[in-house]
C-alpha positions in Angstrom: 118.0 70.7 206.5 118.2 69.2 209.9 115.0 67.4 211.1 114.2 69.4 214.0 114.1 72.7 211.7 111.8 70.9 209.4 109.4 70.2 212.1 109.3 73.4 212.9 109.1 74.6 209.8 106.3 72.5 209.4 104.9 73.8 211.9 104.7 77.5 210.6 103.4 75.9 207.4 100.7 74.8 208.9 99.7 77.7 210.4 99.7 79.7 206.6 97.1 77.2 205.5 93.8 79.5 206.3 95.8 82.3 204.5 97.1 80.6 201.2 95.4 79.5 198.5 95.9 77.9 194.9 96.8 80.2 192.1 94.5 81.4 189.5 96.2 78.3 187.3 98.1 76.4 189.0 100.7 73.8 186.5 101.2 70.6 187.2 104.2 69.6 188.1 106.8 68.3 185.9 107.8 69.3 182.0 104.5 69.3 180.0 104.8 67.4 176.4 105.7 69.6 173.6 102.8 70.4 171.3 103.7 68.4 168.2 105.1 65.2 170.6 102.8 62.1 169.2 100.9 60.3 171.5 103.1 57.5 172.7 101.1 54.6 173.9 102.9 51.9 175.5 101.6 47.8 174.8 102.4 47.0 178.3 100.1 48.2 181.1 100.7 52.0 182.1 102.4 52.4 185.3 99.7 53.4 187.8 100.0 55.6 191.2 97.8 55.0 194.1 93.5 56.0 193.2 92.5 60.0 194.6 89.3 60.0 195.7 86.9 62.3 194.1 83.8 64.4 195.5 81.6 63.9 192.2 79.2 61.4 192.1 78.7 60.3 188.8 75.2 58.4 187.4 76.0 56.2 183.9 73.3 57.4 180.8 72.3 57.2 177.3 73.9 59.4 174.7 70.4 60.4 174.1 70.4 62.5 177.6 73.3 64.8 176.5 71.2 67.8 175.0 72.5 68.6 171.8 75.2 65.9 171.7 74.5 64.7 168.0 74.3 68.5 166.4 77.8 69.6 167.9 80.1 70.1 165.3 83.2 68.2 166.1 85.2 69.6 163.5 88.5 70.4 164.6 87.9 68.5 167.7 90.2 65.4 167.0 93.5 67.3 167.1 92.7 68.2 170.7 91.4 64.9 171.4 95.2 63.2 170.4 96.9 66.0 172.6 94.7 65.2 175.4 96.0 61.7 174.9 99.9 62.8 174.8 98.6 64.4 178.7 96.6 60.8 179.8 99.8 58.8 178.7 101.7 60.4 180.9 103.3 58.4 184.0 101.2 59.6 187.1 103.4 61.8 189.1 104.2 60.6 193.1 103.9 64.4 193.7 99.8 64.9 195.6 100.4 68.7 195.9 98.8 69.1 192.3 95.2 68.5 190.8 93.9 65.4 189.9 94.2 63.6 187.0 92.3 61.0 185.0 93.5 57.6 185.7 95.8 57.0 182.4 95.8 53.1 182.7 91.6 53.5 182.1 92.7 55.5 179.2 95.1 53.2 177.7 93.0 51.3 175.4 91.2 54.5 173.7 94.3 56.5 173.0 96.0 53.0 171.4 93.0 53.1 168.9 92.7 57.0 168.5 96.6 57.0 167.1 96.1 53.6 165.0 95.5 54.6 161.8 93.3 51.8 161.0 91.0 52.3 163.8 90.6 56.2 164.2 88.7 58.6 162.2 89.2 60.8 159.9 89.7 64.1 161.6 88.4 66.4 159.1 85.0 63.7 159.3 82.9 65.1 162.1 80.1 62.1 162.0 83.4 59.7 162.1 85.0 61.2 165.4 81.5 61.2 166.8 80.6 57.4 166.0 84.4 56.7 167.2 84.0 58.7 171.1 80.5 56.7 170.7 82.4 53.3 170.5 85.0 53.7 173.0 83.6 56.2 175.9 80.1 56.2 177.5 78.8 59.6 179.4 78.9 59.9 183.0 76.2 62.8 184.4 77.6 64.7 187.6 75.5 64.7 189.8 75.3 66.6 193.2 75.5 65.8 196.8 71.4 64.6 196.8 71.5 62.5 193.7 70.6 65.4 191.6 72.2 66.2 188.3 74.5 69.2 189.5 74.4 72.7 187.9 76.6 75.4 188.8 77.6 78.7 187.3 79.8 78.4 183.8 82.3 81.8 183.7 85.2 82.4 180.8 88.5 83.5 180.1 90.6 84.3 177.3 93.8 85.1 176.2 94.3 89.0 176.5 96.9 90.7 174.3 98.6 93.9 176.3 100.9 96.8 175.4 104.4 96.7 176.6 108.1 97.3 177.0 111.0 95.5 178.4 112.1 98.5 180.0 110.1 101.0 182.5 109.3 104.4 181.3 107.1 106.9 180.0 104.0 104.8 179.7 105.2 101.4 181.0 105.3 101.3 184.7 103.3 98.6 185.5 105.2 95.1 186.0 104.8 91.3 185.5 107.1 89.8 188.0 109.1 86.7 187.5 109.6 84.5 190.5 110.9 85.7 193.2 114.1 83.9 194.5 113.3 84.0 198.4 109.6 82.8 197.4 109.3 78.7 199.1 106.4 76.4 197.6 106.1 73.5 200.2 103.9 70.8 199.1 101.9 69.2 202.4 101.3 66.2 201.0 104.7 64.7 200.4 104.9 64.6 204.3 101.1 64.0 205.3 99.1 62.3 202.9 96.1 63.8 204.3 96.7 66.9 203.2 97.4 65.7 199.5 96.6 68.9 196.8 97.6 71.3 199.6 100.9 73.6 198.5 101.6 76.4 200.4 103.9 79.2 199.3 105.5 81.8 202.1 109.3 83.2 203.0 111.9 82.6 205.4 111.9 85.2 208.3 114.8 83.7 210.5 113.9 80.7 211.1 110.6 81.4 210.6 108.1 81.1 207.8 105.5 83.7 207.3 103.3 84.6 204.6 104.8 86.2 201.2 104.4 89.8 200.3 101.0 90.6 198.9 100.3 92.9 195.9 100.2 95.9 198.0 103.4 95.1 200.5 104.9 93.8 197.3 105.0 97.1 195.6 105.7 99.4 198.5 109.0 97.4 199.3 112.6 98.0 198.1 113.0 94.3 197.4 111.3 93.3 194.1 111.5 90.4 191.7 113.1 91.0 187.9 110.7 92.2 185.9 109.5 90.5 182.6 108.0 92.8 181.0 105.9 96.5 181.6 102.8 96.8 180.8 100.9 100.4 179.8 98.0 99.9 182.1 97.2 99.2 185.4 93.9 97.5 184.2 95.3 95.6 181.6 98.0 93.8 184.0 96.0 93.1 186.4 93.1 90.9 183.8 96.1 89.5 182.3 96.7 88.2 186.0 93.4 87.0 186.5 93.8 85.5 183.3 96.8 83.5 184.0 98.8 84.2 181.0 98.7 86.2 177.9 100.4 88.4 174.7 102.4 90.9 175.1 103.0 93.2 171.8 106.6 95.3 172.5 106.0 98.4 171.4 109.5 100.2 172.8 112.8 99.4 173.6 114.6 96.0 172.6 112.5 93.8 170.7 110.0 96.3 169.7 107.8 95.4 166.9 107.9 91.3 168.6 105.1 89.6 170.4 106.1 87.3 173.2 103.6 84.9 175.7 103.8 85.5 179.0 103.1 82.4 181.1 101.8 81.9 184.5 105.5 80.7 186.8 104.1 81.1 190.3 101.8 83.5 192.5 102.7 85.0 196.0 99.8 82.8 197.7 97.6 85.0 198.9 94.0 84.2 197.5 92.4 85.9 195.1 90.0 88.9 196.2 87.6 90.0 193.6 87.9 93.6 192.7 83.8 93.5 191.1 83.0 92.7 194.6 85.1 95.2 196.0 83.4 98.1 194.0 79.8 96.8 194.4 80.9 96.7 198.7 81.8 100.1 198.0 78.5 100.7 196.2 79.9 101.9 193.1 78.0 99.8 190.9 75.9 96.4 191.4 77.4 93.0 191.8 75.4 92.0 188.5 76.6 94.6 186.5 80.4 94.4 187.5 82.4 92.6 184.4 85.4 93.3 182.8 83.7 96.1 180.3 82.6 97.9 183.8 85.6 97.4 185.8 87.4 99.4 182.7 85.1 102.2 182.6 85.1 103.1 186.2 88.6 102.8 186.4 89.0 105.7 183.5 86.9 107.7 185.4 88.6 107.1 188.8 92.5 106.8 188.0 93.1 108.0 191.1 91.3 105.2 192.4 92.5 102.1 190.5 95.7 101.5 193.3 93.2 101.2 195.9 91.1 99.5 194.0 93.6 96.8 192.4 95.5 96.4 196.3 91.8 95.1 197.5 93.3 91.7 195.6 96.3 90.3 197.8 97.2 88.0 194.8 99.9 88.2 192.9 100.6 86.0 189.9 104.4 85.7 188.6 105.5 84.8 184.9 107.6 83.3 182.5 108.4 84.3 179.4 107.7 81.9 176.0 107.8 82.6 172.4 104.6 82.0 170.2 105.6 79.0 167.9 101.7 79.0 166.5 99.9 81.9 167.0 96.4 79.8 166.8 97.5 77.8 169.5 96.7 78.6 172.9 98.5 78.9 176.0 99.0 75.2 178.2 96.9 74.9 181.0 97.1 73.0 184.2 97.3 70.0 182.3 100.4 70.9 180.3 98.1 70.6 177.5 97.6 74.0 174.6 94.4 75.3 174.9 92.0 74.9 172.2 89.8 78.2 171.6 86.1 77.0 172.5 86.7 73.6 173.7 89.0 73.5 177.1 87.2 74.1 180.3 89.0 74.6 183.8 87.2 72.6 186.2 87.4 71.9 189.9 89.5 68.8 190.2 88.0 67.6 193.2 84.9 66.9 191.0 86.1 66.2 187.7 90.0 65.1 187.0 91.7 66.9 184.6 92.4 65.0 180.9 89.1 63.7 180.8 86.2 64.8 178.1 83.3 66.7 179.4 80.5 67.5 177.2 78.9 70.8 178.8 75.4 72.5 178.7 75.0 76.1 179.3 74.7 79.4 177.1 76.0 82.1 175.5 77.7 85.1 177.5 74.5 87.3 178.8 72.0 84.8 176.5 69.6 82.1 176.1 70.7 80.8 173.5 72.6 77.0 173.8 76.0 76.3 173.6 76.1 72.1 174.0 79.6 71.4 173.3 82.2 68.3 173.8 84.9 70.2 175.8 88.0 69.1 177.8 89.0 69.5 181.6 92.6 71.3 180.9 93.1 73.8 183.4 92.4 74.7 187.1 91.7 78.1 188.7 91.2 79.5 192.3 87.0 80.1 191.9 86.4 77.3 190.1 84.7 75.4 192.9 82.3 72.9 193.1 80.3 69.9 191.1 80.0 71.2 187.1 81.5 74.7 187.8 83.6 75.2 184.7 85.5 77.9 183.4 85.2 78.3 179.6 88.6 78.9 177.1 87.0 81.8 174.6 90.6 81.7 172.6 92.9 84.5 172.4 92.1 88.4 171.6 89.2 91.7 171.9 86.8 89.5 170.8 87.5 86.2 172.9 87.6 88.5 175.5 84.6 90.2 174.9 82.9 86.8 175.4 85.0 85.8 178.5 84.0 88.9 180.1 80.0 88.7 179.8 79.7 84.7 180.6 78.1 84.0 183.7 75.4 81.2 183.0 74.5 78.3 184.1 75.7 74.6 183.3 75.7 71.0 183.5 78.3 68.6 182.7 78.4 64.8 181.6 81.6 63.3 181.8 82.8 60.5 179.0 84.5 57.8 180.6 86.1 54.8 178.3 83.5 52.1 178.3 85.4 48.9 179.6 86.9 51.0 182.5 84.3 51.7 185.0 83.0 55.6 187.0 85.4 57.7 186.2 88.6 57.8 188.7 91.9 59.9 189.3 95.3 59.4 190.2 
């Protein structure tokens, strides 16, 4: 592309900036590990890409101050804790369009003694993996702008299972997209540093570049991407949008009877509108009481309604399809990491890098009751803004999503940080 055109091109990129914003999950670049790939820890010191800066302020404390650090059950938390590893031993990537990460060289030392059989625990031994993080990491509270520990709101999402058919009719006549070929994805920050973490996505228009199609232009033009997969409800594509990726159980045509994931691939860069706030703006029910469980009621009594209603959202997420090798695995977050049901968080990255251990403080969906839990930052999404916001990973299914769609509570997060290495930091 001749230099001049890029300039300009730049130029029009620029100008999308107040109009685009980051996906509901947003990858990281590059080929995540597979799930079974070991840990591989090199002897010689990681290679290491220049520090990110990060907006957390971070105070160093006792173990004692996490509340209910000692009675979480850490069962089943040591296979997460080696994938997490397989993510921090990663090279860093030269690419600053995507989140942060946690500095792997800090990292280098814990993961080398977590895969050493003589030196890490027995996973199936809860006190073990507890006295092991104990050894090696030390907790980090997040505070806020004032010195103050930070709290912020703690929401959830799940993996949603959907009715479909990989061909339209009767029924199925609502589509997940794949990418569209004439969508661009420009990352800023290969060209100015400054804008590192910004990615814009748009179309050609002569020599032009101009905004992509939102939801509602989308499906009122001729021009559309292939299709997936369709789904049998309005509702239910649109959550499993918001969601990021799900299940799909074909029900009719080829492959019928088989249940395929469908993964987030892209989004048309428009940001994400909320359709609860829509409704309460249009005072059909309260801000408080809009949730998923609401949102599906009105829309059965006002089909006539739910394209209006669904075209307040600009957003538009596109898929890929991948087959289900473990059903009780989850689908990989922004890290490139399987979620684990109950103890991945998406975080803002600004705050807290992804690949690092948080251990978290709120409650349970529409409760007071505790849920104090060691969890990890493993995906991103476009609310998830600000010091100790967090996102929590209910698993997959009704009931997961049950959960997801009640939790709005507050929380608090500590981050733990490998002793020898320092606040915690990001590449």
């Amino acid at each position: 592309m001749p230099r001049t055109f890029f300039r300009a091109l730049l130029l029009s990129v620029l100008a999308l900036l107040a109009a685009c914003s980051s996906p509901p999950r947003l990858p990281e670049s590059g080929t995540a590990p597979s799930v079974e790939a070991p840990a591989a820890v090199p002897q010689a010191p990681v290679a290491d890409s220049a520090a990110r800066a990060l907006n957390g302020k971070f105070a160093a404390v006792g173990w004692g101050e996490l509340p209910g650090w000692a009675n979480d059950d850490l069962r089943g938390v040591w296979t997460t804790f080696l994938r997490n590893c397989v993510g921090l031993m990663r090279p860093t990537a030269i690419n600053l369009a995507g989140p942060t990460r946690a500095t792997p060289r800090a990292w280098q030392a814990v993961c080398a003694a977590a895969t050493d059989p003589a030196r890490a625990p027995a996973a199936n031994n809860p006190e073990a993996v507890r006295k092991f993080l104990q050894t090696w990491l030390a907790p980090w509270r997040l505070d806020g702008t004032e010195g103050k520990p930070a709290s912020s709101i703690v929401t959830g999402y799940y993996e949603p299972l959907v009715v479909g058919s990989r061909k339209q009719g009767g029924v199925y006549q609502w589509p997940l997209y794949t990418v569209p070929a004439d969508l661009l994805t420009i990352d800023l920050g290969r060209v100015y540093p400054e804008l590192a973490g910004k990615r814009v996505r748009g179309k050609l228009e002569g020599n032009r570049v101009v905004p992509y199609d939102s939801r509602a232009s989308l499906e009122a033009s001729a021009r559309k991407p292939p299709v997936v997969v369709w789904v049998n409800d309005p509702v239910d594509n649109f959550f499993l949008q918001v969601q990021g990726s799900g299940r799909v159980q074909i029900n009719d045509g080829p492959g019928a009877g088989q249940t395929i994931r469908v993964a987030y691939a892209d989004h048309n860069g428009h940001p994400y509108v909320s359709i609860g706030k829509w409704l309460a703006d249009k005072g059909e029910m309260q801000l408080s009481q809009t949730s998923m469980q609401s949102i599906r009621e009105w829309a059965k009594r006002n089909p006539k309604r739910v394209p209006e209603m669904l075209n307040a959202n600009p957003a538009l997420v596109f898929f890929k399809e991948e087959l289900i090798t473990d059903p009780e695995i989850g689908p990989k977050g922004a890290y490139g990491i399987p979620l684990m049901a109950q103890r991945s968080i998406a975080v803002d990255t600004n705050f807290v890098p992804l690949g690092t251990p948080v251990f978290l403080a709120t409650t349970l969906p529409a409760s007071t009751q505790t849920l104090n839990r060691l969890v990890f930052a493993q995906d991103t999404g476009t609310a998830i803004k600000g010091a100790a916001r967090a996102d929590f990973y209910w698993g997959f299914g009704e009931a997961a999503g049950a959960q997801a769609g009640r939790m709005k509570q507050a929380g608090q997060m500590w981050v733990l940080w490998p002793k020898q290495a320092g606040a915690p930091s990001a590449r």
